[in-house]
C-alpha positions in Angstrom: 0.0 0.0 0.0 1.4 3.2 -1.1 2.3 5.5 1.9 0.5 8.8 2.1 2.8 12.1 1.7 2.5 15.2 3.8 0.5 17.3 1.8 -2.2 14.6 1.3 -2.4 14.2 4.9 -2.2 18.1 5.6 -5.1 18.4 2.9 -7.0 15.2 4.4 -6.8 17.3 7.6 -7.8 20.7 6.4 -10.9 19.6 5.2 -12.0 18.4 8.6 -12.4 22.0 9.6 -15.4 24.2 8.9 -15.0 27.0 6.4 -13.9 30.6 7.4 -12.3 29.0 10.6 -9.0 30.1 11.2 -6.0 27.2 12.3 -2.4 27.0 12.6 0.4 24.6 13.2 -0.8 23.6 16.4 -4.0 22.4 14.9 -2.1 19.7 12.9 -0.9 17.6 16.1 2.1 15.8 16.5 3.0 16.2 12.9 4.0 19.9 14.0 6.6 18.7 15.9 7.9 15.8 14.0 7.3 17.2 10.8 7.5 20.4 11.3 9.0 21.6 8.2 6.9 19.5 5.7 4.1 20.6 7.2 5.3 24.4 6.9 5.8 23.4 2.9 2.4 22.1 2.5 1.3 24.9 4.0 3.0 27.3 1.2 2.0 24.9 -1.3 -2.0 25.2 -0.4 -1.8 28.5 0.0 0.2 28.7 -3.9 -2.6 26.6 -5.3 -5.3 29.0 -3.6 -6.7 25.8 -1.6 -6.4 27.5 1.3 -5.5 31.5 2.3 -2.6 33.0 4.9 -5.1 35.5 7.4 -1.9 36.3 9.2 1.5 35.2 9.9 1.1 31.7 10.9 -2.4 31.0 10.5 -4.8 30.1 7.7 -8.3 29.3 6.6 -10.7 27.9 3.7 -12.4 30.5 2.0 -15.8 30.6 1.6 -17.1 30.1 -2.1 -19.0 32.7 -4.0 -20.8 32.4 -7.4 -20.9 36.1 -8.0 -17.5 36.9 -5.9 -15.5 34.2 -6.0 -13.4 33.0 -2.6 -14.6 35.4 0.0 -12.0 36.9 2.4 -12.3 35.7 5.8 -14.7 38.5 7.9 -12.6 40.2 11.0 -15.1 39.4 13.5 -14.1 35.6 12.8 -10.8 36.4 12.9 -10.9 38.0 16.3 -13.1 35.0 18.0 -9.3 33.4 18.2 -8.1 36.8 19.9 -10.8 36.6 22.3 -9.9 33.0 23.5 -6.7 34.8 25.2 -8.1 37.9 26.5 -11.2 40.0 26.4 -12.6 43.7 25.3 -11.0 46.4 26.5 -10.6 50.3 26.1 -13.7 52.3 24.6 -14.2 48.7 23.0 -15.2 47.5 26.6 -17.0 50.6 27.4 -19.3 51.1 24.3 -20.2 47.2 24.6 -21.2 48.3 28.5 -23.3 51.1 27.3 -20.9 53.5 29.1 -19.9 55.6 25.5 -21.5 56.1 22.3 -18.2 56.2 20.9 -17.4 53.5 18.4 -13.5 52.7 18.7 -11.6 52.3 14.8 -8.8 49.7 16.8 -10.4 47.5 19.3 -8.4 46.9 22.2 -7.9 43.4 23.6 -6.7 42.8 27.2 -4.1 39.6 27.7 -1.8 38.7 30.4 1.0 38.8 27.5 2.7 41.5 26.4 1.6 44.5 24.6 1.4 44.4 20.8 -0.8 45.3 17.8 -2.0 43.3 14.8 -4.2 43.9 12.0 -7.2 41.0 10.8 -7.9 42.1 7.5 -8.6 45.3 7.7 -9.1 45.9 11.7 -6.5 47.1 13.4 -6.0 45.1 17.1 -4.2 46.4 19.9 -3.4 44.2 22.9 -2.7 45.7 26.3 -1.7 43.8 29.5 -4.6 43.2 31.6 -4.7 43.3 35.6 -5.0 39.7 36.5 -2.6 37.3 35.2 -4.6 34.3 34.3 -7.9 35.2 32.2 -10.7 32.8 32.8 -12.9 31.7 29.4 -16.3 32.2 31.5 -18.8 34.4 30.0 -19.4 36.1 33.4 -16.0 35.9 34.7 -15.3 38.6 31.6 -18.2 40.5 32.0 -16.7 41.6 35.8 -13.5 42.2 34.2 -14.8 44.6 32.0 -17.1 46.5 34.7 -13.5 46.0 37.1 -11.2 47.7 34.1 -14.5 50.7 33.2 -13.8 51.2 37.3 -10.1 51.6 36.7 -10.2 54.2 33.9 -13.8 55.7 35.6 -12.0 59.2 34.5 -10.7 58.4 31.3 -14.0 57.2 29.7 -14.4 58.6 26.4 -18.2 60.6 25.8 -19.0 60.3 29.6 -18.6 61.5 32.9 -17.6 59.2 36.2 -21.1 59.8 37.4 -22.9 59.0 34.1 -20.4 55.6 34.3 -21.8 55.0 37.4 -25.3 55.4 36.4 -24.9 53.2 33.5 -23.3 50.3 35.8 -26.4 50.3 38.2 -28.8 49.8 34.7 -26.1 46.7 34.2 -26.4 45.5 37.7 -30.3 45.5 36.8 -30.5 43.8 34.1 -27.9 41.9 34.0 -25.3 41.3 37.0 -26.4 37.7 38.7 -25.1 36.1 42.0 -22.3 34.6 39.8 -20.8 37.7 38.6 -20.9 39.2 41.9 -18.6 36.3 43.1 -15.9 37.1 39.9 -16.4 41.2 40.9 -15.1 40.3 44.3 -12.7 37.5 43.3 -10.8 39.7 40.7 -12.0 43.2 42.3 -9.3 42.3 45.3 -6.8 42.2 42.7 -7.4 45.8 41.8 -6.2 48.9 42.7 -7.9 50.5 45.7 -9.2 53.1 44.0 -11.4 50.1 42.2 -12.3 48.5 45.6 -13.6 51.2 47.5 -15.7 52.0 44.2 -16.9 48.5 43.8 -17.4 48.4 47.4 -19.9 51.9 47.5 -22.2 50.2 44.3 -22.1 47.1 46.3 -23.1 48.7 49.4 -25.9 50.5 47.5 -27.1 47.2 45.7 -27.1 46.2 49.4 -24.8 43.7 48.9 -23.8 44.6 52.7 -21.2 41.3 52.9 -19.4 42.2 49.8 -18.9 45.8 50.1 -17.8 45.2 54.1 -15.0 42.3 52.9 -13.9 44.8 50.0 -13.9 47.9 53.2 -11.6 45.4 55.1 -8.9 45.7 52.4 -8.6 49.7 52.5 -6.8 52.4 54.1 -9.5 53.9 56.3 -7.6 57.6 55.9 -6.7 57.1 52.0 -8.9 59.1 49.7 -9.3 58.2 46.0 -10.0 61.4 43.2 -12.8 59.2 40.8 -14.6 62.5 40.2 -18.1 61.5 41.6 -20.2 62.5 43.2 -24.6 62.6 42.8 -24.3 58.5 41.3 -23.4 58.0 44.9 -24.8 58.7 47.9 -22.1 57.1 49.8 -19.2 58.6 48.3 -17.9 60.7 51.4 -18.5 57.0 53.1 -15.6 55.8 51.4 -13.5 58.2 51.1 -14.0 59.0 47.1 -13.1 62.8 46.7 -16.0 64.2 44.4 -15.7 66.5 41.1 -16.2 69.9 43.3 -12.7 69.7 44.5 -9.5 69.5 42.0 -6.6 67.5 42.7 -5.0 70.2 43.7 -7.1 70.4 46.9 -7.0 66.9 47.3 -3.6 66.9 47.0 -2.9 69.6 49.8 -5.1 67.3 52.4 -2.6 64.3 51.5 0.2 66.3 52.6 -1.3 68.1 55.6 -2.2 64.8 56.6 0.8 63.0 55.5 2.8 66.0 57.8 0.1 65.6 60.7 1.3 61.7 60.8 4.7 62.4 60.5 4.7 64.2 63.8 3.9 61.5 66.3 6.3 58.7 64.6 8.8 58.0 67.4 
């Protein structure tokens, strides 16, 4: 019986996976590491013969077939279901997706625990940035906190919006769609975050009278730190824990820390 080569394994192989899904070496088993370079020539050959196309650097796909069109090239939103295995939205990606801007981003921003780095799918442009945590979990809800922890984070820096309108959008979320699940990942990874995040997490939860949760999250902070977020009217309880308001600049702020600071320095020994 006549032994099969490389290619007509590679192609045997290929055709076991659905059209306009993306693969790549690791795909092909243990005949990318034993075979490594064959593999790599099949590869270029498919590719030469227009069996298969290149999206990017290292990874491919089968077209879809059009009468009118001919091969179609593969859509970005398939392309980035393979960036969002690693990571998850990000930037004014993350906050139009939470409702928190109307602004619609031209690169989408992906957080990873990797480095940062850009790549373009066709033609969207992808930027990934390091994300807080270190290992991302592939539960829907699990991401969903992470993107309500990060919109916490960069409360200030939202694009179209003010840190009480953010606010005000995340209690609608909490509504409609924030279950007893993603309040355990908000506290999980919300202990992970900056203080700043905490005692802002812990204020919505105390207000969502999630008493337990905001009270372990009050446990973790410096009962004399204060945090400039910028809001104010979205919650009540703001003086409560210690978020400075939009009435009084950094500046002021900034003069307390240091009286303070100056006040403490006094009675060390």
């Amino acid at each position: 019986m006549k032994k099969k080569s490389v290619i007509e394994i590679v192609r045997q192989m290929v055709e076991q996976i659905p059209v306009a899904q993306s693969f790549g070496f690791a795909d092909f088993g243990d005949l990318a590491t034993t075979r490594r370079r064959a593999l790599s020539r099949a590869l270029r050959q498919m590719v030469k013969d227009k069996e298969i196309r290149r999206a990017y650097p290292g990874r491919f796909y089968r077209p879809r077939a059009s009468d009118r069109f001919g091969p179609m090239e593969l859509f970005g939103r398939e392309l980035l279901r393979e960036a969002l295995d690693v990571g998850y939205p990000a930037g004014s990606w993350a906050h139009n997706d939470l409702g928190l801007s109307t602004q619609v981003p031209m690169v989408l921003t992906i957080a990873t625990p990797s480095w940062t780095h850009e790549r373009r799918f066709g033609y969207q442009k992808v930027r990934y940035i390091q994300s807080t945590i270190k290992e991302i979990p592939k539960v829907h809800a699990a991401r969903l906190a992470l993107m309500i922890l990060d919109a916490l984070k960069e409360i200030r820096h939202v694009s179209d919006s003010s840190p009480n309108h953010v606010v005000n959008q995340l209690f609608l979320l909490f509504k409609q769609h924030v279950t007893i699940e993603h309040l355990g990942y908000l506290l999980k990874y919300g202990l992970q975050y900056p203080p700043q995040v905490r005692a802002l997490l812990g204020a919505i939860f105390e207000i969502e009278k999630h008493l337990h949760l905001s009270e372990m999250l009050r446990k973790t902070l410096n009962p004399r730190t204060e945090y400039f977020v910028g809001v104010d009217k979205a919650l009540p309880n703001f003086k409560k824990w210690k978020l400075v308001g939009p009435g009084r600049t950094y500046r002021a702020w900034e003069r307390r820390w240091k009286k303070r600071r100056n006040e403490a320095q006094k009675f060390e020994p």
